[in-house]
SEDREN-745840 format. One record per residue (C-alpha): residue in one letter; z, x, y. Coordinates in steps of 0.001 Angstrom, whole numbers, padded with zeros to 6 digits, always signed. Last residue first. Example, Ala and Ser with C-alpha at 12.3 -4.5 7.8 and 13.67 -1.06 7.14 Angstrom:
s+007140+013670-001060 a+007800+012300-004500 
//
This chain:
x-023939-026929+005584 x-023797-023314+005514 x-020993-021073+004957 x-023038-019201+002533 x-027031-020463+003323 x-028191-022787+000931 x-031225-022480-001404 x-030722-019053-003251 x-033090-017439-005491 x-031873-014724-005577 x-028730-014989-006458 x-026004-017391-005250 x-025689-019817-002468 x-026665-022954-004422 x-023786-021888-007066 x-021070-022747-004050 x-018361-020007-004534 x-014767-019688-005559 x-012542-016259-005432 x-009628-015427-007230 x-008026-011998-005639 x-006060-010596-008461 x-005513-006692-007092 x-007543-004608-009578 x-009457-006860-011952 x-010371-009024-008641 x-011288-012858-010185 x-014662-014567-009713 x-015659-018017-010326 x-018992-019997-009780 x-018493-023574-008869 x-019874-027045-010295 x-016594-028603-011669 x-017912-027871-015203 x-017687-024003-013943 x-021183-022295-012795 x-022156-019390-014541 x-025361-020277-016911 x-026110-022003-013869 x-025987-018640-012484 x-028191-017267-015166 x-030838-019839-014152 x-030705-019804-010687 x-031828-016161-011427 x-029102-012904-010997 x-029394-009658-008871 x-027826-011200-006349 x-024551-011650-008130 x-022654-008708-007164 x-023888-008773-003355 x-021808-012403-003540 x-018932-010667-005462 x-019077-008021-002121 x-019549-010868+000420 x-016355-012179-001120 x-014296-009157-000759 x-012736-006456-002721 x-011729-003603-001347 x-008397-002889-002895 x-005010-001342-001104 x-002107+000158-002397 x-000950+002763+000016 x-000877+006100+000578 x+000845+008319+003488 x-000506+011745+003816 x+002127+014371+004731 x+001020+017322+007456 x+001554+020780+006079 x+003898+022952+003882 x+004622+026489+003370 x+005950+028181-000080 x+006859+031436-000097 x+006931+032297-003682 x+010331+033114-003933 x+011601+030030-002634 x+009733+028294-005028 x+011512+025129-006987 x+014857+024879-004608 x+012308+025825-001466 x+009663+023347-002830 x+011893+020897-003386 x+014074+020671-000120 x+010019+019965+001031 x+009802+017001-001193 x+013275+015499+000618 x+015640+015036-002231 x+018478+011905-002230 x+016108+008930-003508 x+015068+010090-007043 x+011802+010379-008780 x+010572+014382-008858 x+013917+015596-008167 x+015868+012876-010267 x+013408+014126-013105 x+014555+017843-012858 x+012398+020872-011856 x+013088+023890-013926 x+009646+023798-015314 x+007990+024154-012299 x+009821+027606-011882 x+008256+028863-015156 x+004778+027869-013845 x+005440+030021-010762 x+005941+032577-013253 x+003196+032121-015549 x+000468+031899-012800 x+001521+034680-011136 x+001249+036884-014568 x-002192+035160-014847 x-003520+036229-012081 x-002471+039762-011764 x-004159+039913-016110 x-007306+037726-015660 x-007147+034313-015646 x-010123+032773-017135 x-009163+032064-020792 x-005750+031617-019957 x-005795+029307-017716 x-007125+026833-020855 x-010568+026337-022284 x-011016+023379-024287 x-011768+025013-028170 x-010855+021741-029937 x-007208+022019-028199 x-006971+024964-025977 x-007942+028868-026793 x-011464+028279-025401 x-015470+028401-026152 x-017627+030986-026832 x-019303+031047-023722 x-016711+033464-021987 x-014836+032438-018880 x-015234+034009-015194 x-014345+032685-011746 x-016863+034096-009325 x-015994+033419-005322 x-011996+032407-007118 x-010601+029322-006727 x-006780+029057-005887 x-004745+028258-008447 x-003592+024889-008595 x-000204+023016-009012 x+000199+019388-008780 x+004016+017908-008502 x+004689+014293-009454 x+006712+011401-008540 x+006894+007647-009789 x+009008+004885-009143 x+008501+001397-010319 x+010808-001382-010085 x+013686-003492-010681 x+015431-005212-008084 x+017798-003598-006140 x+022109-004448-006168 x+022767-001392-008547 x+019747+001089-009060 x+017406+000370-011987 x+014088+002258-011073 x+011364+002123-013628 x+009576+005157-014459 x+007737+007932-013803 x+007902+011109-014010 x+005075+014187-013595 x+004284+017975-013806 x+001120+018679-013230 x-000611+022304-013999 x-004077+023180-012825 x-006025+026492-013847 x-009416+026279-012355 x-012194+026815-014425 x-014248+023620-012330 x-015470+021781-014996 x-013549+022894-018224 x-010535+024226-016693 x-010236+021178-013885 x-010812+019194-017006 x-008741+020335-018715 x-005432+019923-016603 x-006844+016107-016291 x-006330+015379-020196 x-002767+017365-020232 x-001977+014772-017260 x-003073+011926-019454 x-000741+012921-022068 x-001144+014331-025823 x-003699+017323-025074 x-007273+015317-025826 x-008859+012668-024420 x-012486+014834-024157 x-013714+015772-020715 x-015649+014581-018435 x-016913+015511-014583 x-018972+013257-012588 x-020664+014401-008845 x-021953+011221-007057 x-025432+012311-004908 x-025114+011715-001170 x-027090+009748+001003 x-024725+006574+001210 x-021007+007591+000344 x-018766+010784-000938 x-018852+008834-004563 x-016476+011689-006539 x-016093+010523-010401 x-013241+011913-012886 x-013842+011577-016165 x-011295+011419-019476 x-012972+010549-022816 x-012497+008967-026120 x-011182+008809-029569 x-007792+005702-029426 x-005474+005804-026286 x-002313+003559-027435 x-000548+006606-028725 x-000845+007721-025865 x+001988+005412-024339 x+004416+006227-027212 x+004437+003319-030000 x+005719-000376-029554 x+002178-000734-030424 x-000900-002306-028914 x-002846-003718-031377 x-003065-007515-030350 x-002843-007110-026755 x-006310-005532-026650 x-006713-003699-023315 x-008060-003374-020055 x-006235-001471-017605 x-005746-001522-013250 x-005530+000722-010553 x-006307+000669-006944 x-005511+003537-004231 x-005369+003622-000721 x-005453+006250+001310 x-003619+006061+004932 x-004678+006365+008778 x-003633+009267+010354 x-006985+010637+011325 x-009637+007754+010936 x-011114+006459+007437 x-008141+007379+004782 x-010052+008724+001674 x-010004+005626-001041 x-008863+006783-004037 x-009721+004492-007169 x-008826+004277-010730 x-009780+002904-013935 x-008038+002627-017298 x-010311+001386-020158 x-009681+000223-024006 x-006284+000587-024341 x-006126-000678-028094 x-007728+002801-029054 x-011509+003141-028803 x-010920+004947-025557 x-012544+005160-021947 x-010331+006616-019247 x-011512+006717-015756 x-010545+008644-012323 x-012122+007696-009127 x-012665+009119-005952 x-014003+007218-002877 x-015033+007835+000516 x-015846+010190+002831 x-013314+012524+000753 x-011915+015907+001646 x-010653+016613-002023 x-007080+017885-002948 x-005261+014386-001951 x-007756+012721-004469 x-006183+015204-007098 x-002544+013658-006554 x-002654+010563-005685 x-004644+009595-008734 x-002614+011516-011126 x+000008+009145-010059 x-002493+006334-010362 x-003228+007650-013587 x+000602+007950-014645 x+001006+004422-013439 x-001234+002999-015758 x-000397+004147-018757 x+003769+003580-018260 x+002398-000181-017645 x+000442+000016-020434 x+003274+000975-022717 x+005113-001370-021185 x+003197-004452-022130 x+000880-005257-018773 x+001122-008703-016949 x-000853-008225-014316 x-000475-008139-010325 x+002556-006855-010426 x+001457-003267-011289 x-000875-002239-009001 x+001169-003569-005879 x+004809-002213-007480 x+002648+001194-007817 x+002160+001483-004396 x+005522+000569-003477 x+007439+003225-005059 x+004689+006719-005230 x+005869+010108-004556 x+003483+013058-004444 x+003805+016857-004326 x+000901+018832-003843 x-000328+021891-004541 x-001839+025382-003363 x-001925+028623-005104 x-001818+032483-004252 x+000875+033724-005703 x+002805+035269-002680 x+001203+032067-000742 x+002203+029306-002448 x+000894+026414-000618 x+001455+022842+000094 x+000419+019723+000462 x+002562+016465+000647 x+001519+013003-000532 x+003221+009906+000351 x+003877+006295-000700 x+007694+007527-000748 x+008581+010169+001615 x+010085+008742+004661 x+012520+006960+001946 x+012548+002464+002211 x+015845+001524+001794 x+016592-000129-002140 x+020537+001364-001524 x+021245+001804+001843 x+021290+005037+003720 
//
């Protein structure tokens, strides 16, 4: 093998299951999909490190849900990161891919040369599930709390679904001799499986500002499982998670071996976005000839510009809104 090869396992997501102890996971390793998220802005580090830990996080939890469509995960601050949003896009026909989509809003000004959180300000964590026409969008939220993005999605699986959840993630950029610089990130979710009647008193939790934590719904079996397997997940190494030379399934018989861990079919991610121009033109329909004069450039177009992959797109004003008086693509 080369050095900068493509691995089997990168852009990929690998579920598992634990079954002495009772939980499932995934294990997730993401190189090329987070090279088309990131490149297409210009992101200080610290946003960059952001980002790519909720499109990790991304990969990881939309891999748990059977999805018609889309998952998303949001941040919403009043820090100098104003917004991170995310998108999982369920793969449409049996061994197709997901894609995901990521991107930040921020004010350039008062970011730091601080820690990534530091640049999340008072505000909340959600995760939204859109399974399509007909059906009702579930959202869950929880406060930005915990000191990491991952500690953020841990509780809200307690608070919203009281299941204990545990990530353990790296990323980073890759600086291997004779490759270009880039992003590599890998991760390991661990769940316990849900209960018919999972239990947690009303009076609040033992977490940060009284979130509730495994602890507080685990009851004694449960949470002695859920300690050890825990204690092997913190043996894992950041070459394991992020490096080149261990196949994810090596990983879960260095990491678990005891807990007799069996794997099943891999699903390959990419980076993908759905933008299009009919969708900016459904965008604007809503609008008068009025507000899209408002709109229209000095050189007599309306502009629109992808926040998640940078497609620029440039339309004839007399097609827009409704109140239209050309046909798009007409003469």
């Amino acid at each position: 093998m080369t050095l900068g090869t493509k691995i089997a396992w990168d852009d990929t997501v690998l579920p598992f299951q634990l079954d002495r102890s009772d939980m499932r996971g995934r294990v997730a390793r993401l190189d090329g999909v987070l090279d088309g998220i990131l490149r297409q802005h210009d992101y200080p580090p610290a946003v960059e490190a952001l980002v790519a830990e909720m499109a990790l996080l991304t990969a990881l939890i939309g891999q748990t849900i059977k999805l018609r469509w889309k998952l998303s995960l949001q941040v919403q601050t009043k820090g100098p990161v104003r917004m991170i949003a995310t998108d999982y896009y369920g793969p449409t026909d049996e061994g197709e891919p997901a894609r995901i989509r990521a991107y930040a809003s921020f004010d350039r000004d008062r970011v730091t040369d601080g820690p990534p959180f530091a640049q999340l300000g008072e505000g909340y964590f959600a995760i939204l599930i859109d399974q399509g026409k007909g059906m009702q969008p579930y959202q869950g939220i929880t406060p930005i709390a915990g000191g990491s993005l991952r500690a953020c999605a841990e509780a809200y699986f307690a608070q919203s679904e009281q299941l204990a959840t545990r990530f353990s993630l790296r990323y980073g950029k890759s600086t291997e001799r004779g490759v270009p610089e880039h992003w590599r990130a890998g991760g390991i979710m661990l769940q316990h499986m849900p209960k018919a009647s999972p239990f947690a008193s009303g009076e609040g939790g033992s977490g940060e500002g009284g979130l509730l934590t495994a602890s507080d719904f685990l009851d004694e079996d449960d949470g002695e499982n859920w300690n050890r397997v825990n204690m092997h997940l913190d043996t894992v190494e950041d070459l394991e998670l992020i490096g080149p030379a261990l196949p994810p399934t090596d990983l879960l018989v260095r990491l678990f071996h005891e807990e007799g861990p069996r794997v099943f079919d891999s699903q390959p991610v990419r980076f993908g976005c759905t933008c299009s121009e009919d969708r900016v033109r459904q965008s604007l329909s809503i609008y008068s000839a009025k507000d899209i004069g408002r709109m229209t450039t000095e050189e007599g177009i309306v502009t629109a510009d992808c926040q998640f992959c940078g497609a620029h797109y440039e339309l004839d004003p007399d097609t827009l809104g409704f109140e239209a008086t050309k046909e798009a693509g007409g003469e």
